[in-house]
C-alpha positions in Angstrom: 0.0 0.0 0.0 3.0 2.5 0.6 5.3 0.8 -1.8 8.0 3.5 -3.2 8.3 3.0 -6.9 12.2 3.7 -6.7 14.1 1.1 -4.3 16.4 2.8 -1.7 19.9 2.1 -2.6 21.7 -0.7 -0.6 24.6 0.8 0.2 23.5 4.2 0.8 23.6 7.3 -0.9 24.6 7.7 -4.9 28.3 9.1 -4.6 27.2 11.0 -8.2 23.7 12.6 -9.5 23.1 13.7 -12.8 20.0 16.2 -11.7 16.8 16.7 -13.4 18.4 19.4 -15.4 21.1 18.2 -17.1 21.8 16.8 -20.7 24.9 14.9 -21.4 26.4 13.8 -24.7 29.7 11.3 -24.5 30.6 9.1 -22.0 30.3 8.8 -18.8 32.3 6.5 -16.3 32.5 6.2 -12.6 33.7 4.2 -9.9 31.3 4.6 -7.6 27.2 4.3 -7.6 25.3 6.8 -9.9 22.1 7.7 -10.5 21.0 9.6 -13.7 17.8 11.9 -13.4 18.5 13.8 -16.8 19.3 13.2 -20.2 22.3 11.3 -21.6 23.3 10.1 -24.8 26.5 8.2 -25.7 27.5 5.2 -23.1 27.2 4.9 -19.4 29.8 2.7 -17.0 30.1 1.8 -13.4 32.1 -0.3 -11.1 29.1 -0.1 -9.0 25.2 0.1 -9.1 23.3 2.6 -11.4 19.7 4.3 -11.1 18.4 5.7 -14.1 15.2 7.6 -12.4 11.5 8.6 -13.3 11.6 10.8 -15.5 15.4 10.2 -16.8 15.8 9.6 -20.8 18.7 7.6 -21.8 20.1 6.9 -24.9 23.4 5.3 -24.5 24.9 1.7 -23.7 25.0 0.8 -19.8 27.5 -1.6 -18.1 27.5 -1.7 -14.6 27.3 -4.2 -11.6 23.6 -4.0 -10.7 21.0 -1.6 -12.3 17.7 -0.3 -11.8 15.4 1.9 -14.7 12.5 3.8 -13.5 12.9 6.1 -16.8 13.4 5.3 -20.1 16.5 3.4 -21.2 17.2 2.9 -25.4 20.3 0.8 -26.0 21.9 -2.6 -24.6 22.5 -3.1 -20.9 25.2 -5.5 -19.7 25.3 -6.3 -15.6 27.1 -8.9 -14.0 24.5 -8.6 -10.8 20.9 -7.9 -11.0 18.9 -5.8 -13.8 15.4 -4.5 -12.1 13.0 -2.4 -14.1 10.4 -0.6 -12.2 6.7 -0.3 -12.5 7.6 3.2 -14.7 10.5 1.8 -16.6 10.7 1.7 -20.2 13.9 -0.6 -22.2 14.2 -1.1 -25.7 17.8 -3.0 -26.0 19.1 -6.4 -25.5 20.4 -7.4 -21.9 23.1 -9.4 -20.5 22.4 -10.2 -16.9 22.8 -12.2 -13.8 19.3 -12.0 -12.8 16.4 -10.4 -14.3 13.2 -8.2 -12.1 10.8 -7.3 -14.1 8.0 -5.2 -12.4 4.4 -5.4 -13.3 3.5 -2.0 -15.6 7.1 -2.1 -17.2 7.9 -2.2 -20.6 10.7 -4.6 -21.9 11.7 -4.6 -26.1 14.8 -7.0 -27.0 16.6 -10.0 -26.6 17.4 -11.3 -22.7 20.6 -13.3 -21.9 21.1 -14.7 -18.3 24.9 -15.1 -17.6 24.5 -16.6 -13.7 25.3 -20.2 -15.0 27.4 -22.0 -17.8 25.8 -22.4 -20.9 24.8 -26.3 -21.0 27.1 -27.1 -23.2 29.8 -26.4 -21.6 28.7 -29.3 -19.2 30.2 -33.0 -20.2 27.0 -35.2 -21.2 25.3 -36.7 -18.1 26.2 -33.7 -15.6 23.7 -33.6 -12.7 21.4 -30.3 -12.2 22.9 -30.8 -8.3 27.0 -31.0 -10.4 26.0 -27.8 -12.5 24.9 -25.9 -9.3 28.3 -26.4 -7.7 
């Protein structure tokens, strides 16, 4: 009944914000979590977590180690941790991910790969589901 539509951040704050008000063409790398509230276009990196947030518009590639779309998101997203798109998010680009959230009300366009286990042929015939899980 009070459910936010935009998850607090695990770890705490975002050490950078890209505001409501700002546009960005290029790319854009950082170390650290970031959240993007404004416009970008070009490619988007992160060691950490990324937020793109209601209301964002993004045009660009992201890679980073867990991210979450509230806005809208055009181009390929590649994550090594969770990808979660909100109730208000909008993605139209192909995804390579460790785990997938997909929130009733959001819009997915594009082709989903899961990367958490081996591809099954890279098993010997015969391996166990309980031998893969190891």
């Amino acid at each position: 009944m009070f459910k936010s539509k935009e998850p607090v951040n695990r770890s705490g704050a975002f050490e950078s914000v890209l505001g409501k008000g700002i546009e960005i063409q290029g790319t854009l790398a950082s170390k650290g979590s970031l959240r993007v509230d404004g416009k970008l276009q070009g490619k988007l990196y992160s060691e950490c977590d990324i937020m793109i947030g209601h209301g964002a518009v993004v045009k660009a590639d992201i890679d980073a180690a867990n991210v979450t779309i509230a806005g809208d998101v055009i181009g390929n997203v590649k994550c090594s941790g969770r990808l979660e798109l909100l109730s208000s998010g909008r993605l139209r680009g192909d995804i390579s991910v460790g785990s997938l959230v997909i929130s009733e009300g959001a819009a997915f366009s594009g082709v989903a790969e899961m990367n958490k286990h081996k591809p099954m042929e890279a098993y010997p015939k015969g391996t166990t589901d309980k031998q893969r899980d190891d």
